[in-house]
C-alpha positions in Angstrom: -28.0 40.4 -104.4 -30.6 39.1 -101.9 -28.0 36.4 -101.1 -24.9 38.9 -100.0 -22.6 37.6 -96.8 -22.5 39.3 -93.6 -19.1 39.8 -92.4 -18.9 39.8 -88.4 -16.4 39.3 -85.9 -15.6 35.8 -84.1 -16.2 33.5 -83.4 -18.2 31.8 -86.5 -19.0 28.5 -84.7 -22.8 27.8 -84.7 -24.7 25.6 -82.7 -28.5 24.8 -83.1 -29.5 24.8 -79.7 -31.2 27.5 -78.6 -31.8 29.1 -74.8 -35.2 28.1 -75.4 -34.3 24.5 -76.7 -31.9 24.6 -73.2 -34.4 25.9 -70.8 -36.9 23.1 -72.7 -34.6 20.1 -71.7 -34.6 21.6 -68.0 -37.9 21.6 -67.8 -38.6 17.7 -69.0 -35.7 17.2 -66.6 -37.8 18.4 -64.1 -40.9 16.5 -64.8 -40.5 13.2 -63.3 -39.9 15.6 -59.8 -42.8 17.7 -60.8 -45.0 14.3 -61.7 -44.0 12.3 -58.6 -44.8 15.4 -56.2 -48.2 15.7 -57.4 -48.8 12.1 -57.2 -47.5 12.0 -53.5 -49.0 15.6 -52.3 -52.1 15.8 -54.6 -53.6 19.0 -55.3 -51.5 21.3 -52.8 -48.4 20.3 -55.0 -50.3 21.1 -58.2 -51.5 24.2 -56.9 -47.8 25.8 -55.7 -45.9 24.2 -59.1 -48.9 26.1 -61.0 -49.1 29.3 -59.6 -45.1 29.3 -59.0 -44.7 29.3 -62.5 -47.4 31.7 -63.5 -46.2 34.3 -60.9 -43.1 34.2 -62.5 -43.7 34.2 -66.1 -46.1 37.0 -65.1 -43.5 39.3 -63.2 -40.7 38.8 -66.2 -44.4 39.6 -69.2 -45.0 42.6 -66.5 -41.3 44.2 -66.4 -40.4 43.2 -70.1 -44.1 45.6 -70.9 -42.8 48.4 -68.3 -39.3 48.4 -69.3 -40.4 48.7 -73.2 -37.4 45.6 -73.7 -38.2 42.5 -76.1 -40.4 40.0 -74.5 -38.2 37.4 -73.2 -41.0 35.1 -71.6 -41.0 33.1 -74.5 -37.4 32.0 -73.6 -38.6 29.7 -70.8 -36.1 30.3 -68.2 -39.0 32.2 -66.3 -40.6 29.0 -66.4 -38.0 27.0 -65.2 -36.9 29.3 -62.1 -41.0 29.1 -61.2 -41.0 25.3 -61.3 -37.3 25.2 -59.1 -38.9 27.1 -56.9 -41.7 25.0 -56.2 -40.1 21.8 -56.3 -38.4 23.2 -52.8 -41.5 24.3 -51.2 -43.8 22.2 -49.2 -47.4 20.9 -51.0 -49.4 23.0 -48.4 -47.7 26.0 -47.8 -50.5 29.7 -48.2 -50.6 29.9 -52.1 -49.2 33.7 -51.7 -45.9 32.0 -50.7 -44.9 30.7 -54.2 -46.1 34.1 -55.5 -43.9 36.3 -53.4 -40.9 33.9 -54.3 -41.1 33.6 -57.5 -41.9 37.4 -57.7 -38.7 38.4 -55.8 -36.5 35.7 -57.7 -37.6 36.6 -61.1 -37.4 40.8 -60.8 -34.5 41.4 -57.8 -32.3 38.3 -59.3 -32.7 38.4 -62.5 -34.8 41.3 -64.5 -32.5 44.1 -62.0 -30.1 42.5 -63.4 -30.4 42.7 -66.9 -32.5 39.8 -67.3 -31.1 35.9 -68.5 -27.6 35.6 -68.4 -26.6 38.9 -65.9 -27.8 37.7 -62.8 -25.1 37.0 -60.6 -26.7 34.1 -57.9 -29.8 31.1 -59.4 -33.1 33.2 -59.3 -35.0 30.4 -57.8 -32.5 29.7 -55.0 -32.3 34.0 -54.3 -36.3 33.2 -54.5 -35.9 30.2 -51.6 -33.7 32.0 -49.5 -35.7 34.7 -49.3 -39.3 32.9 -48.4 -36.5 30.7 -45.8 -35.5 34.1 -44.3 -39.1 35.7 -44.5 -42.1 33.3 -43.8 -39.6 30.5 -41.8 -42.6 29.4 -39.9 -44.7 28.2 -43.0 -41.6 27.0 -45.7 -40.6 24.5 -42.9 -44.2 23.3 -42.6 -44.6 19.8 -43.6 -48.0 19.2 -42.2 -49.8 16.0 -44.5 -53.2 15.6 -43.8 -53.1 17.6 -40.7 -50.6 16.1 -39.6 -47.0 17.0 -39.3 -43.3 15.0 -38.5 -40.0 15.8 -38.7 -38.0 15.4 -42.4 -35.1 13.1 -42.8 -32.7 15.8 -41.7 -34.5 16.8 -38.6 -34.9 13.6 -37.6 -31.4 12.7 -38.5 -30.7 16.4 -35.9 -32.0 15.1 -33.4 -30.9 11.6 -33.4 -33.6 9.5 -34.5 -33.1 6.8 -36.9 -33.5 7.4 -41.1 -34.6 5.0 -43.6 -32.4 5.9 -46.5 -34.4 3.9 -49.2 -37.9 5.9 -47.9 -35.9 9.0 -48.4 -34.5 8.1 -51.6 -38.1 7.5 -53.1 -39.3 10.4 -51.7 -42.2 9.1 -49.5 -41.5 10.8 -46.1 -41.8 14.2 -45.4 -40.1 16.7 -47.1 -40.8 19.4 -49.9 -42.3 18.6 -53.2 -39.5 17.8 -55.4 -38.3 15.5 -52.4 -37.7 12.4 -54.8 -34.5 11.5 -55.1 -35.0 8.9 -57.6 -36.8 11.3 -59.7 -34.1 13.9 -59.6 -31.4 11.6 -60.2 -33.8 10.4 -63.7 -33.6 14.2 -64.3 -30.6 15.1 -64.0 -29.4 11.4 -66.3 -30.8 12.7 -68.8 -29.3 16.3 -68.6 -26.2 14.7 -68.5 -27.1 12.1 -72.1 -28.4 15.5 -73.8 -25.0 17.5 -72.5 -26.9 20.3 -70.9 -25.2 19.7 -68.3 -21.3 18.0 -67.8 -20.2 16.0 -64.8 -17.5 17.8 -63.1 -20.2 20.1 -60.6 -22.3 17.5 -59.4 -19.2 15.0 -59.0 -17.5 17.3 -57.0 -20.2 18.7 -54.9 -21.1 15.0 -54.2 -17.7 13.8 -53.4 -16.6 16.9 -51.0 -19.8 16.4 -49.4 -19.0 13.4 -48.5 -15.5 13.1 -47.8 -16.3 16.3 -45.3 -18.8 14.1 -43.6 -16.8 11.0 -43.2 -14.0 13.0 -41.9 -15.9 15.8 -39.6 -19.3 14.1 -39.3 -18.7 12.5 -36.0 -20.0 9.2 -37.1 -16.5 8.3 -38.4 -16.3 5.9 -41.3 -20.4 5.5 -41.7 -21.2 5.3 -45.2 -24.8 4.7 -44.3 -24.6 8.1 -42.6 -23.5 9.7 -45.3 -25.8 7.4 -47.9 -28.7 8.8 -45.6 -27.6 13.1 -46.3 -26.8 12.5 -49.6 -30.6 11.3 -50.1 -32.0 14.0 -47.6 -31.9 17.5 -48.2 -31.8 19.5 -51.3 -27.6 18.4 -51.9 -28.9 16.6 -54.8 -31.4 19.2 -56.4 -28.3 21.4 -55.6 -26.1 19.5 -57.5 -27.7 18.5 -60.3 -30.0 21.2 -60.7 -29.2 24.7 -58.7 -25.4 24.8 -59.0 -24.9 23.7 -62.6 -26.7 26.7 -63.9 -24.5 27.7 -66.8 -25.1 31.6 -66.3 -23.8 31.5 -62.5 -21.4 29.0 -62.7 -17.3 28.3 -63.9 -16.8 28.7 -67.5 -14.0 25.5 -67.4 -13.4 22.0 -66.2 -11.3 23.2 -63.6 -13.2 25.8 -62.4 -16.4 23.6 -62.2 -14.3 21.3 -60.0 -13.4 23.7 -57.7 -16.5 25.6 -57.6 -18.3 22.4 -56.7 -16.3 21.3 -54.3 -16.6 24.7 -52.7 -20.6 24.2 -53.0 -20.0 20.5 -51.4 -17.5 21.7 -48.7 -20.0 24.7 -47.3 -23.1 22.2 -47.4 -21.4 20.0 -45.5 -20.3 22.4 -43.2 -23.6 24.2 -42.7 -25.0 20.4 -42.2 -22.2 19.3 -39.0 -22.4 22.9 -37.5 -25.1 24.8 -38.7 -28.3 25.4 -36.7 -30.5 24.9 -39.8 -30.9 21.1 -40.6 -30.5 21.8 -44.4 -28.7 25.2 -46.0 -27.5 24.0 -49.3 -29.4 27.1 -50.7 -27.2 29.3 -48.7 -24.2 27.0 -49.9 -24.3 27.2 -53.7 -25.4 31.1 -53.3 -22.5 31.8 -51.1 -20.2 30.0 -54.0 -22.0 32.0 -57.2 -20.2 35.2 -55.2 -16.5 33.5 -56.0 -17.2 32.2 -59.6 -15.5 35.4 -61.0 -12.7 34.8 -59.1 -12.7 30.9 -60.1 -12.6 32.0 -63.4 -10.1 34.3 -63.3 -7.7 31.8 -61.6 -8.8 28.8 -63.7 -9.0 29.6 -67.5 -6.0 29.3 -69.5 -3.3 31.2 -71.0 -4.0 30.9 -74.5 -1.0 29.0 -76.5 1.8 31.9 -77.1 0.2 34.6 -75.5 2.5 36.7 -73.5 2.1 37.2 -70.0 1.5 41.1 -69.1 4.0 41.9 -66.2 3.1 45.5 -66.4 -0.4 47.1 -65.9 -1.8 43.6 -65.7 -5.3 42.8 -64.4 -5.6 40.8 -61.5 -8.1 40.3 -58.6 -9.5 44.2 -57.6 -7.6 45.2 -54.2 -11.1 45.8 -52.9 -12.7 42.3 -53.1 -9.7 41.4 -51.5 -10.2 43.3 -48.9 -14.0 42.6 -48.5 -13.3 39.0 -48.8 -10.8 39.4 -45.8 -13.1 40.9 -43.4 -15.6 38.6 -44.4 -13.2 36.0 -43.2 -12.2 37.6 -40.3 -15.4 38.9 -39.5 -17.0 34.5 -39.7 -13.8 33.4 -37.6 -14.8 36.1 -34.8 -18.7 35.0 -34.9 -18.0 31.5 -35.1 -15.1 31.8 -32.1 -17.6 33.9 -29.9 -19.8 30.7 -30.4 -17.8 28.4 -29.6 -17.1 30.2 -26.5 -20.3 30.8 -25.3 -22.0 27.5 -26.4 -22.0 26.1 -22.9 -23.1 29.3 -21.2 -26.3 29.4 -23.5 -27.2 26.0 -22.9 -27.0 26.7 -19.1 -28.9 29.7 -19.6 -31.4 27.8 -21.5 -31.5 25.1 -18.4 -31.8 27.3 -15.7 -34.5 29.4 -17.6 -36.3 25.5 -17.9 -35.7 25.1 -14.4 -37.2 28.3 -13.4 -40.4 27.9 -15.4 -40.6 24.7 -13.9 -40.7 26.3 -10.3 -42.9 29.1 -11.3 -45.8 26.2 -12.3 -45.1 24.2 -9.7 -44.2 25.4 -6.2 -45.1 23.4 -4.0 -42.4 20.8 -5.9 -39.6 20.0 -3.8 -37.5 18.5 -6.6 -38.1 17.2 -10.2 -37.9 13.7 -11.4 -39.2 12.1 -14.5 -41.6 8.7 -14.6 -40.5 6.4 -17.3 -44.3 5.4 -18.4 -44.7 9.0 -19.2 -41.1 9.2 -21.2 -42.2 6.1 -23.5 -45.6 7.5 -24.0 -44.0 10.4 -25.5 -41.1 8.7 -27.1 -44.0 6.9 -28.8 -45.2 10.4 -30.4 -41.8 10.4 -32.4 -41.7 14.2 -32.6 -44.7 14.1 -34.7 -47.4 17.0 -33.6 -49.9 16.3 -30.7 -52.8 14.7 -32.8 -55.0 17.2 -35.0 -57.2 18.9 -32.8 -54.6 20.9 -31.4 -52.7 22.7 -34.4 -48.9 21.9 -34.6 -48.7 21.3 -30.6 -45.5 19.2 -30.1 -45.2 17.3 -26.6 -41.6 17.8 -25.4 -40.6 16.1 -21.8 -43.0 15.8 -18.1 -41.3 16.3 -15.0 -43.2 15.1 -11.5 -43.0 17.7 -8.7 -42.1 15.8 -5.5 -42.1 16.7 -2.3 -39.5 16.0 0.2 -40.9 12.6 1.0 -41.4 11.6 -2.7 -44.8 12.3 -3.0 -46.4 13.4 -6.5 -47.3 17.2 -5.9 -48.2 17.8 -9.4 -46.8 17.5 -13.2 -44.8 19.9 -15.6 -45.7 19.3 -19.0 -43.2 21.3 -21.3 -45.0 22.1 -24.8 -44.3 23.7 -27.7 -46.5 24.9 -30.6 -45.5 26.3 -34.7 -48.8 28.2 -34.8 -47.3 31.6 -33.6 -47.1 34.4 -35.4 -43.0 34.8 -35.5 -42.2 31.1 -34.9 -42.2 28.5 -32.2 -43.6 29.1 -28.9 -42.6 26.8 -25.7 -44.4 27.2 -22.7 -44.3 24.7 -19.4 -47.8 23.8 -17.8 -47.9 23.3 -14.3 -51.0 20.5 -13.6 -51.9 19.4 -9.9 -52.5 15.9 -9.5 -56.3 16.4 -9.7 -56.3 18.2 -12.9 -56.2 21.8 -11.7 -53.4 24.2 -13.6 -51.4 25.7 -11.1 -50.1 28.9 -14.1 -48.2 28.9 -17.6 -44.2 29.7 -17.8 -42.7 30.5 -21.4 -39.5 29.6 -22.2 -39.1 30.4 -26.0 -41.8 33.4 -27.2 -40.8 35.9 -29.8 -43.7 37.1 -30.8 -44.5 40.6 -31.9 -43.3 43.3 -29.2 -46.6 45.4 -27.7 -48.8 42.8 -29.6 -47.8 38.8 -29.1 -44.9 39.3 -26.6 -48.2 40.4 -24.3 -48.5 36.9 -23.5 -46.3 36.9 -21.3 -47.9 39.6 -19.0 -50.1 38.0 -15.8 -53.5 39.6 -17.2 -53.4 36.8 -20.2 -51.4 33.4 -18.4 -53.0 34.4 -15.1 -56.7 33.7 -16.8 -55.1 29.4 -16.9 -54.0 29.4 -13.2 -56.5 27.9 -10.7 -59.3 26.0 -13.3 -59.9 22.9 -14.2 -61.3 21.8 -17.5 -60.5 19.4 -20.6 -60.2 21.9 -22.6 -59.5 26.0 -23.2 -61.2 27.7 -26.1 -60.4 31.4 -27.3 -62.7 34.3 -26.8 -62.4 37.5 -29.3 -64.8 39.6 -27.9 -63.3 40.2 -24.3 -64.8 40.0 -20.6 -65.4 36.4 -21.0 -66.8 35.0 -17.6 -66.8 31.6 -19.2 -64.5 29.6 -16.9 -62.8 27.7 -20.1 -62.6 30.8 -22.1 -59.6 32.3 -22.4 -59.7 36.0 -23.8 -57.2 37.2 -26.7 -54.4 39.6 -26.1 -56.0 42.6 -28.3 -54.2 42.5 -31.9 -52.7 39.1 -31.2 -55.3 36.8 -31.4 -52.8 34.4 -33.5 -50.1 34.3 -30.5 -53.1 34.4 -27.7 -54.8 30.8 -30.0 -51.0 29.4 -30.1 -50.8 29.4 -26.8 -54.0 27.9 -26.1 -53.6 25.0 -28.8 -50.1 24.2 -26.6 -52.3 24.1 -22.9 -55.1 22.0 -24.4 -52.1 19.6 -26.0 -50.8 19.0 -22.5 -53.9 19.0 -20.5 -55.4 15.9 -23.3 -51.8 14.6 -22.5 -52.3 14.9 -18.7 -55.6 13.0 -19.2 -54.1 10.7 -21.3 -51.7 9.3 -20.2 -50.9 11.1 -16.4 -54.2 11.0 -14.6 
């Protein structure tokens, strides 16, 4: 009698593997990634894998204990969405930045949801996307040993040249999981094991491509195509983010459309997006559709009568949503199109203006090709480390009417603000003296940061010459090379500093 038979409903198959068998083949699929970033980052990768995946595991032990419900940690998919999620940070982003990410993927994505297997969208890409829209500044960070250059994609944004096989090995810039070679080991072996099947990351992949070649503007380069596919997270995405079985198709043909939609919208948001890399965005943006996939793409099964009456079909209110969704993109995207040209004159006349305001005595502008190459030389990377992430950007020479050097422009831009970048031009007279400060891009705090801009802060630069500014707290400096902080924005106020002393070492450098 100890032996009786349970009688339960189908389906009877049986299958060993286990969601926590699954979610362990993940995670080993994830180690040559993990492995490789530590050995390239060193401790600052350690320290954001490690306390990615203990924020998470602790948020899903914490709500499982509130909620009363079975603990699921043992499951490992906490685990795994903690480890994503740090494989798409940079090594030295503030540790609280993995906290907050993995906290908000693992209880707004998933645990609100019901927990594994009712979330609608990956937790660790909801996690990403919300530390991309929150803390922008630091996640697109990529300082190494104080120093910071542009990744692969930004380089490849704004026209400088990519080597493919550095970016495929993972040794430029670029987040921790950056390896391509070591994702594509990982995700082999999901593929041998069958935790994962082909028909996602082939698609996404190939539309990817084939929307490049077509729409790229390169034409038929396949080493500009060869050079995206191994920059960027398209490859985590594939392999990784999009094949997640809980927020993907259910069929062959579904997984081939869904990842070509995921391919299509990548490549999209790559040609004509003003982020160099949204494939977060991309596969999130295609999780939304998977019910419909799936209602479109599995089949009829064999002799099963079509319902003509009282059948279910797609609710009349996603369609409806969907269409002013559509209409709603085609309006935005028309009303840039439209005024593309407008901004970028506004933007030129704003430069041209700031210019002026440094530089009055300047009769016209022209630019000395010595000075060009010296910061052609720089290669976007910051302005040495002494003045935070300072970036050089262009030097005009103020003429007067006969030609004559009247002083210099030096157009700088620094990531240390509080709410982003900060450009400013610096108007230098030939001996050294600053003429005054113009901004061209602040968007700091309003009342706190944005008080840069008022004449009682920039006015202290105008009229003194020294090699270097330093930044006073305490307020009624008489110091001629202090410069005291804008009360409550001492962040903005030592931004805008490290940006002056960038172009005055510049103006010593290589001007005077």
């Amino acid at each position: 009698m100890n032996e009786l038979y349970n009688v339960s409903s189908s389906p009877h198959v049986r299958n060993k593997l286990t969601t926590s068998s699954a979610m362990g083949q993940v995670i080993l699929s994830l180690m040559p990634a993990a492995v490789f970033g530590i050995y390239r980052y060193g401790t600052g990768a350690f320290l954001v894998i490690g306390l990615s995946v203990l924020s998470a595991v602790l948020t899903e032990f914490i709500f499982d204990w509130i909620t009363k419900r079975p603990n699921t940690v043992t499951d490992g998919s906490a685990v795994v969405t903690g480890l994503l999620l740090a494989l798409c940070l940079p090594a030295y982003v503030p540790l609280y930045v993995p906290c907050m990410g993995s906290f908000f993927a693992i209880l707004f994505a998933k645990c609100f949801f019901g927990g594994l297997g009712h979330n609608f969208m990956n937790p660790a890409l909801a996690g990403r996307c919300f530390l991309l829209i929150s803390f922008s500044g630091v996640v697109a960070d990529f300082s190494l040993d104080g120093m910071s250059s542009a990744t692969p994609l930004e380089a490849l944004a704004s026209g400088q040249a990519v080597n493919a096989m550095d970016a495929f090995l993972g040794v430029g810039n670029g987040v921790i999981g950056s390896s391509i070679l070591a994702l594509c080991i990982g995700g082999i072996y999901l593929l041998a094991v069958r935790a994962i099947t082909y028909e996602i990351p082939l698609a996404t992949l190939l539309s990817f491509s084939i929307f490049l070649l077509l729409f790229g503007g390169r034409g038929l380069d396949l080493e500009f195509v060869l050079v995206h596919l191994v920059s960027g997270g398209i490859m985590m995405g594939a392999l990784f983010m999009a094949t997640d079985p809980v927020t993907s198709p259910v069929t062959s043909t579904g997984q081939l459309i869904f990842g070509a939609l995921v391919g299509i919208l990548s490549a999209i948001f790559r040609v004509y997006g003003s982020a160099p890399d949204s494939a977060s965005y991309a596969i999130i943006i295609a999780n939304m559709t998977v019910p419909l996939i799936d209602e479109i793409s599995v089949p009829v099964p064999f002799g099963l009568r079509k319902q003509t009456k009282g059948k279910k079909g797609i609710p009349k209110s996603a369609i409806i949503l969907c269409a002013i969704t559509l209409i709603a993109g085609a309006c935005l995207s028309s009303v840039y199109e439209m005024t593309e040209d407008q901004i970028a004159e506004q933007k030129a006349a704003a430069k041209a203006a700031s210019y002026r305001e440094v530089c009055p005595d300047a009769a016209d502008f022209t630019y000395d090709e010595e000075v060009n190459k010296a910061i052609e030389a720089l290669e976007g990377n910051v302005y040495g480390t002494d003045f935070g992430k300072a970036y050089i950007n262009e030097v005009a020479v103020g003429v007067d009417a006969g030609g004559s050097p009247v002083g210099y422009v030096i157009s700088a831009t620094t990531g240390d603000g509080f709410d982003g970048n900060i450009t400013l031009s610096v108007g230098i007279m030939p001996d050294g003296t600053i003429n005054g400060i113009a901004f061209t891009e602040l968007n700091e705090t309003a009342g706190m940061g944005m008080l840069c801009d008022e004449e009682a802060f920039k006015g202290q630069f105008a009229g003194v010459n020294v090699e270097r500014f330093t930044l006073n707290k305490a307020g009624d400096s008489t110091a001629e090379n202090e410069i005291d902080t804008v009360s409550g924005a001492s962040t903005s106020s030592g931004a805008v500093i490290n940006a002056v002393n960038a172009a005055l070492d510049f103006f010593g450098e290589y001007i005077k």
